[in-house]
SEFI-788895 format. One record per residue: x, y, z of N, C-alpha, C in turn; residue number from 0. Coordinates in Angstrom, 1 decimal, decimal comma, always signed. Each point is the difference from the previous one (the first is absolute). Example, Ala and Ser with C-alpha at 12.3 -4.5 7.8 and 13.67 -1.06 7.14 Angstrom:
2
<node <+13,2; -5,7; +7,8>; <-0,9; +1,2; +0,0>; <+0,9; +1,2; +0,0>; 0>
<node <-0,4; +1,1; -0,7>; <+0,9; +1,1; +0,0>; <-0,8; +1,1; +0,8>; 1>
***
This chain:
126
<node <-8,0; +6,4; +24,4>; <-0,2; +1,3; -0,5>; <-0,7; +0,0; -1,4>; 0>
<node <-0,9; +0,7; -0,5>; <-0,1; +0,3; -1,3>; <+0,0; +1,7; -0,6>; 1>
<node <+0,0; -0,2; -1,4>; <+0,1; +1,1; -0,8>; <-1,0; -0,4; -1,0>; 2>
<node <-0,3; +1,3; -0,4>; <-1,2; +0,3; -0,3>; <+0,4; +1,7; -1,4>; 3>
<node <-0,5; -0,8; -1,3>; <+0,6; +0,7; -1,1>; <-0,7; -0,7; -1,0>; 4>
<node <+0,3; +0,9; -1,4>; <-0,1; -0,4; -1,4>; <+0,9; -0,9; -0,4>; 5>
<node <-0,3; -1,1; -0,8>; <+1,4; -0,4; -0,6>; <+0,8; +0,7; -1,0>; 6>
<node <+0,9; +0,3; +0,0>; <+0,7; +0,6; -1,2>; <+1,0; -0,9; -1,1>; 7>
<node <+0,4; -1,0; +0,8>; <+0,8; -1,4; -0,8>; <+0,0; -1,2; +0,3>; 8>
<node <-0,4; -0,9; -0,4>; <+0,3; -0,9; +0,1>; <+1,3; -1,0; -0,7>; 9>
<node <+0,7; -0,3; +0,8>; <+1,4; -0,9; -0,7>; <-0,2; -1,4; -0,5>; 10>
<node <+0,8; -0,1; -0,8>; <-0,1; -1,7; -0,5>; <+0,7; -0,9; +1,3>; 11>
<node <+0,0; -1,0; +0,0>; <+0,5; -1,0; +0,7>; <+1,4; +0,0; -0,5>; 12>
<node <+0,6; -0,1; +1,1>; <+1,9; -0,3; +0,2>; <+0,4; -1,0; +0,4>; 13>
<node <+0,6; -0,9; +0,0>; <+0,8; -1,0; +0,3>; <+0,7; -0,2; +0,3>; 14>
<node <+1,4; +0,1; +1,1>; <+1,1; -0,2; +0,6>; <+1,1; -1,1; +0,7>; 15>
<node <+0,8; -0,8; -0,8>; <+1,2; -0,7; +0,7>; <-0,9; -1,4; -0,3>; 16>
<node <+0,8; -1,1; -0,2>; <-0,6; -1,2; +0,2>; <-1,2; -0,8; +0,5>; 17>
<node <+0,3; +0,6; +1,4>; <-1,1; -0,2; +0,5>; <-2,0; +0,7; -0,2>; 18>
<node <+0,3; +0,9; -1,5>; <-1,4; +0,2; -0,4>; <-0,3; +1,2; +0,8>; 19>
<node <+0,1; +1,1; +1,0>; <-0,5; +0,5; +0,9>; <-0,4; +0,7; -1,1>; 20>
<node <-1,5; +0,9; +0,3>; <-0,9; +0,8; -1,0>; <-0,5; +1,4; +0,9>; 21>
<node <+0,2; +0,8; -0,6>; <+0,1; +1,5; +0,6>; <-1,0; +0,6; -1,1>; 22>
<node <-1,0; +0,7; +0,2>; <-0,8; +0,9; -1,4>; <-0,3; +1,6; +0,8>; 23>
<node <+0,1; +0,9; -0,2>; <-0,2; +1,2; +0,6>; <-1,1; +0,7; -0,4>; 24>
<node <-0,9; +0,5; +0,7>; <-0,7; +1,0; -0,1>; <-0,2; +1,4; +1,0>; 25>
<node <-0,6; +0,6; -1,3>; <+0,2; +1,7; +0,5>; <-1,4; +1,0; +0,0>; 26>
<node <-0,3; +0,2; +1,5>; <-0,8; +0,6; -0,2>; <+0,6; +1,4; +0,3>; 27>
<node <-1,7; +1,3; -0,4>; <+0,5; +1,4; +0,4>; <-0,6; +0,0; +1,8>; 28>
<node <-0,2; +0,5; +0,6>; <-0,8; +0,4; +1,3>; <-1,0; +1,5; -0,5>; 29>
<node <-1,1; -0,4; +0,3>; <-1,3; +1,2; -0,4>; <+0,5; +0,9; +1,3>; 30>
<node <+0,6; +1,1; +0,0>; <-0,1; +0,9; +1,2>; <+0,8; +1,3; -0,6>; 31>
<node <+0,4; +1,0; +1,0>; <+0,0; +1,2; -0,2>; <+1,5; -0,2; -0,9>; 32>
<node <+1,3; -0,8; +0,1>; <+1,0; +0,0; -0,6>; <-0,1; -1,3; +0,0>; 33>
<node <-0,2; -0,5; -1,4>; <-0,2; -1,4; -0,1>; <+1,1; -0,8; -0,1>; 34>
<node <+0,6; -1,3; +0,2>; <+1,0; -0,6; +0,1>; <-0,1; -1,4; -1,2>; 35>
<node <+1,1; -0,1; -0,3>; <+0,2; -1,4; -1,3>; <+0,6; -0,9; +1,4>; 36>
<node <-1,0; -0,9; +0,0>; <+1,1; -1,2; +1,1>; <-0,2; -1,1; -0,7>; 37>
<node <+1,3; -0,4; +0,5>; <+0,4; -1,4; -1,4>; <-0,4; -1,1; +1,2>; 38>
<node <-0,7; -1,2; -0,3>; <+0,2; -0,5; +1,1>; <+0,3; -1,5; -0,5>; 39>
<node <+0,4; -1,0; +0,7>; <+0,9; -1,4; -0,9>; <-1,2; -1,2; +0,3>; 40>
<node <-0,3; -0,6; -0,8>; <-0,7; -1,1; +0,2>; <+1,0; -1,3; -0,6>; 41>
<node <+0,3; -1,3; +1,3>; <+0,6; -1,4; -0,5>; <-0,5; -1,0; -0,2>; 42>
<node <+0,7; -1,1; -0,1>; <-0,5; -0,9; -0,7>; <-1,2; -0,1; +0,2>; 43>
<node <-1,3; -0,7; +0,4>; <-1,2; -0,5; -0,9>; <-0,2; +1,2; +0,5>; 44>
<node <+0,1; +1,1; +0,9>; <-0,8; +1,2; -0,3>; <+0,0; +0,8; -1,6>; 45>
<node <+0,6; -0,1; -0,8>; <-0,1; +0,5; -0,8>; <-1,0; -0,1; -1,0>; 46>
<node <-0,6; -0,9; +0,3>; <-1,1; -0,6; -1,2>; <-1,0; +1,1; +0,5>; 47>
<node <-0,1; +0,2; +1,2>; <-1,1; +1,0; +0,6>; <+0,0; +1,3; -0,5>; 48>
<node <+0,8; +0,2; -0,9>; <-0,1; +1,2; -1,0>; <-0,5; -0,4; -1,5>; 49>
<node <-0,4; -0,9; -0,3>; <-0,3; -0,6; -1,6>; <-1,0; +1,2; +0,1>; 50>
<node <-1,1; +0,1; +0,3>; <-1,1; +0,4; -0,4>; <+0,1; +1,9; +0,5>; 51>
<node <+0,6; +0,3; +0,2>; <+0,0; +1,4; +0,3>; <+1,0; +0,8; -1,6>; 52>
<node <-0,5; +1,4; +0,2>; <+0,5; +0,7; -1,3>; <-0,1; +1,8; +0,5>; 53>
<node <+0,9; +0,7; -0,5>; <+0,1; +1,6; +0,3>; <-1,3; -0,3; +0,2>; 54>
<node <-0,5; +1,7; +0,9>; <-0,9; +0,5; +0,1>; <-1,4; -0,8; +0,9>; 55>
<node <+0,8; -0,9; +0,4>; <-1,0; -0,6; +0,9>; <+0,1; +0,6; +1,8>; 56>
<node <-0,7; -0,1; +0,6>; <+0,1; +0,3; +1,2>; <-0,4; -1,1; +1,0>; 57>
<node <+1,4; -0,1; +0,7>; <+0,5; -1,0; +1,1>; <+0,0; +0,1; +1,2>; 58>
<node <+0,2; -1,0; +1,0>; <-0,2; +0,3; +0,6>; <+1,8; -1,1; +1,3>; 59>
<node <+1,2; -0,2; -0,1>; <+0,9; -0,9; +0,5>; <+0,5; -0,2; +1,1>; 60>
<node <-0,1; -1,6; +0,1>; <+0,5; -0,3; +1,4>; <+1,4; +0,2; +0,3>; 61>
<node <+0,9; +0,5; +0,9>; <+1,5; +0,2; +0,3>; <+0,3; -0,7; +0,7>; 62>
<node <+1,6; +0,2; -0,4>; <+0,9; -0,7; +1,2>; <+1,0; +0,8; -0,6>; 63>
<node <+0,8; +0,8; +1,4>; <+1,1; +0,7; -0,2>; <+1,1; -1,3; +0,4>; 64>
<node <+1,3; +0,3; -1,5>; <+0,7; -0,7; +1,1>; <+1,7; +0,3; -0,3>; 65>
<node <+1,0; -0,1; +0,6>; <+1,0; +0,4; +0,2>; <+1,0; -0,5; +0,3>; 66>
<node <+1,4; +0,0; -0,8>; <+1,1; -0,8; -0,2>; <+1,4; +0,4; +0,5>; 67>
<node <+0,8; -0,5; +0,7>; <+1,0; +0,2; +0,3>; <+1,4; -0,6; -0,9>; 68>
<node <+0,8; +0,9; -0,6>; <+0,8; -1,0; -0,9>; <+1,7; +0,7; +0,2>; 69>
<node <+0,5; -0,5; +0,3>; <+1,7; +0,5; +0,6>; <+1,3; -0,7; -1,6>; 70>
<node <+0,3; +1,6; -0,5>; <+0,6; -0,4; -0,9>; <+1,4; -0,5; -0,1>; 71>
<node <+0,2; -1,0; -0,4>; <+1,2; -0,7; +0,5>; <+1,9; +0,7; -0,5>; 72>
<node <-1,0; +1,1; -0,8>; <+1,7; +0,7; -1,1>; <+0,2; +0,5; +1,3>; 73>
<node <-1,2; +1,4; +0,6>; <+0,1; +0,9; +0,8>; <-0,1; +0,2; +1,5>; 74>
<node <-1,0; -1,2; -0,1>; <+0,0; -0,3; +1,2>; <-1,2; +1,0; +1,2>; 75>
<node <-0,9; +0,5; -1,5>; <-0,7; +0,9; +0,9>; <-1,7; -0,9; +0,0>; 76>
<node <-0,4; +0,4; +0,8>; <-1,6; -0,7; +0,6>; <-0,8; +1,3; -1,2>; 77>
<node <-0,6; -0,7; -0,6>; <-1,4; +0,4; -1,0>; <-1,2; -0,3; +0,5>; 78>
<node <-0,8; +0,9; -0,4>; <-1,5; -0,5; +0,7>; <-0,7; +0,4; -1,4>; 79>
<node <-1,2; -0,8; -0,3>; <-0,9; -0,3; -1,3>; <-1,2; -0,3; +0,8>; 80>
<node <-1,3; +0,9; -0,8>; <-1,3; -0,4; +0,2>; <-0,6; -0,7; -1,0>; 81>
<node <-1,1; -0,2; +0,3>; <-1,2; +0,0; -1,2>; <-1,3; -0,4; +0,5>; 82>
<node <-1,3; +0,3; -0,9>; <-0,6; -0,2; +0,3>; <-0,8; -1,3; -0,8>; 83>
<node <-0,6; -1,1; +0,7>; <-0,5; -1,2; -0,9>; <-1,2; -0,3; +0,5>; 84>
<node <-1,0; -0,1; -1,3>; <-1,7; -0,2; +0,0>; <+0,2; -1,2; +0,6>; 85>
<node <-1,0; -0,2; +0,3>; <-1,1; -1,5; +0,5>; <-0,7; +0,1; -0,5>; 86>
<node <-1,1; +0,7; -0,3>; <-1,3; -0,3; -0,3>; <-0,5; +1,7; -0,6>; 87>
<node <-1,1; -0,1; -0,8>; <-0,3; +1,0; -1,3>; <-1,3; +0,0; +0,1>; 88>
<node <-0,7; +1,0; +0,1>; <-1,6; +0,2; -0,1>; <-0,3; +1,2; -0,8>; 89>
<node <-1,3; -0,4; -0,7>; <-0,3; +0,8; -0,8>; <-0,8; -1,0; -1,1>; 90>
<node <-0,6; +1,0; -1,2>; <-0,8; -0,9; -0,9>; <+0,7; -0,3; -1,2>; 91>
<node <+0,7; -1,1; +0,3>; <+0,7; -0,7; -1,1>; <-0,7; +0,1; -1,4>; 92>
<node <+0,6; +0,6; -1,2>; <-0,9; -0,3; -1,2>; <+0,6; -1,2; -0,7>; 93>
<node <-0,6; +0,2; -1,6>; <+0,7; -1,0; -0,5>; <+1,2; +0,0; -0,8>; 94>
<node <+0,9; -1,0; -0,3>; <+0,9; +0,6; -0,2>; <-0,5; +0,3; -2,0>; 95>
<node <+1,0; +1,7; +0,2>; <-0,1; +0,5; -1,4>; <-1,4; +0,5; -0,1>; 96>
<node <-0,7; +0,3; +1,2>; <-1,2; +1,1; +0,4>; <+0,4; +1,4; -0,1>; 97>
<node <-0,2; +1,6; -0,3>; <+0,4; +0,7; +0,2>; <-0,7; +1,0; +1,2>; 98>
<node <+0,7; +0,3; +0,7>; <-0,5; +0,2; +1,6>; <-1,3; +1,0; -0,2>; 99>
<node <-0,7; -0,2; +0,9>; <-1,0; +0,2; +0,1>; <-0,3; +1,6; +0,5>; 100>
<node <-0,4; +0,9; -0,5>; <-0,3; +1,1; +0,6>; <-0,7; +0,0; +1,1>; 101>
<node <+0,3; +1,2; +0,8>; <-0,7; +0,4; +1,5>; <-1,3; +0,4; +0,0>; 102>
<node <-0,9; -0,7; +0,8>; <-1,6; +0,1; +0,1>; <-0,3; +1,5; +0,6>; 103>
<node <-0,3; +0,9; -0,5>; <-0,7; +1,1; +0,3>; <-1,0; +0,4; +1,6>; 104>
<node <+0,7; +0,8; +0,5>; <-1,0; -0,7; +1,6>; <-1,6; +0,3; -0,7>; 105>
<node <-0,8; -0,5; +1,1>; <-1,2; -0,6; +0,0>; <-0,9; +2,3; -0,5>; 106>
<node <+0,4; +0,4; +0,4>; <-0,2; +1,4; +0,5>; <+0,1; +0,8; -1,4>; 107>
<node <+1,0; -1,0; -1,2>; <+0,0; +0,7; -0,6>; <-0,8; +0,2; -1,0>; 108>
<node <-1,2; -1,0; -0,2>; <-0,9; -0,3; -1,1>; <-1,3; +0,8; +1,1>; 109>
<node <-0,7; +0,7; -1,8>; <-1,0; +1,1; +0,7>; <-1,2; -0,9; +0,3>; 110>
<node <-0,7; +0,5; +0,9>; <-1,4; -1,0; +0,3>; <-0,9; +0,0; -1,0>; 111>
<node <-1,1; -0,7; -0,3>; <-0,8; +0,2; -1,0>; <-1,7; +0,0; +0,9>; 112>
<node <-0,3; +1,4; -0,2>; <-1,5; +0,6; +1,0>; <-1,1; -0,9; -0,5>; 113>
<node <+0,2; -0,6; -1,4>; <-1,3; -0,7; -1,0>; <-0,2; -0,9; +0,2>; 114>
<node <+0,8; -1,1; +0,5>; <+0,3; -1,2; -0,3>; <-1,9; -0,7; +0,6>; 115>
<node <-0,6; +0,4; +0,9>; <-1,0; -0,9; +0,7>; <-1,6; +0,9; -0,6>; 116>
<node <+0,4; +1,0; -1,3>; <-1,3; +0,7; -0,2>; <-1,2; -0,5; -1,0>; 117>
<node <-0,9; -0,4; -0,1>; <-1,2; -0,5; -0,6>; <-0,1; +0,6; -1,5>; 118>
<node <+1,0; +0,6; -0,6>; <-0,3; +0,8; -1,1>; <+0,8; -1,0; -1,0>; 119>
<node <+0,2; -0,9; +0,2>; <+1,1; -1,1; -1,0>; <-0,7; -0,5; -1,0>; 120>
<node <-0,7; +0,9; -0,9>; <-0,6; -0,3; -1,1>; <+1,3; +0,0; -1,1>; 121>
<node <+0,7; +0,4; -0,1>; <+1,1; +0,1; -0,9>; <+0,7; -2,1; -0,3>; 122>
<node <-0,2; -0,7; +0,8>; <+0,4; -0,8; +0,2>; <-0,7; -1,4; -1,4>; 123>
<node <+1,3; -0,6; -0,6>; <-0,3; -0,5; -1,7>; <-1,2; -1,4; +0,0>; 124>
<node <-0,6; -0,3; +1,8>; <-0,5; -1,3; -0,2>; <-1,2; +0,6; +0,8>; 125>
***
């Protein structure tokens, strides 16, 4: 599955239990009629795959839903837990400590110029 959004956060790197596991979260919005913040989890070495991204960039993420069963042992009742976790991130990585790039104007919106091919270019300094 993917999702497809602005970035809105990017998290630092987490660390967990002895064994080192690394969790970093990122958040995009979804561009549509009621836009949505989805948090989605990137681990261990996936997380480096966020270095180069920053707000305001536009993404483009690989998914994997996935979902937990956990039976609490005071109560005895069955829990169920989602999440969603990247694999893989597209889009145009800047550099880091770049400030995001503004949106390219469509092509439609710059006026044409009628002059450009006319023989009168005497005005010209050579």
């Amino acid at each position: 599955m993917e999702v497809e959004g602005k970035v809105k956060l990017v998290g630092e790197t987490q660390t967990f239990g002895s064994n080192g596991f690394r969790k970093r979260e990122l958040v995009i919005t979804t561009e549509e009629q009621y836009p949505q913040h989805i948090m989605i989890e990137f681990v261990q070495d996936k997380t480096d795959l966020l270095n180069s991204y920053a707000p305001g960039q536009d993404v483009k993420v690989s998914i994997n839903l996935r979902g937990r069963e956990w039976l609490d042992p005071k109560t005895n009742v069955t829990k169920y837990f989602n999440s969603i976790q990247g694999w893989r991130i597209e889009g145009a990585p800047q550099a880091a400590g770049a400030p995001p790039m503004p949106p390219m104007p469509p092509a439609d919106a710059f006026e044409p110029t009628s002059d450009i091919n006319q023989e009168d270019n005497d005005d010209l300094p050579f």
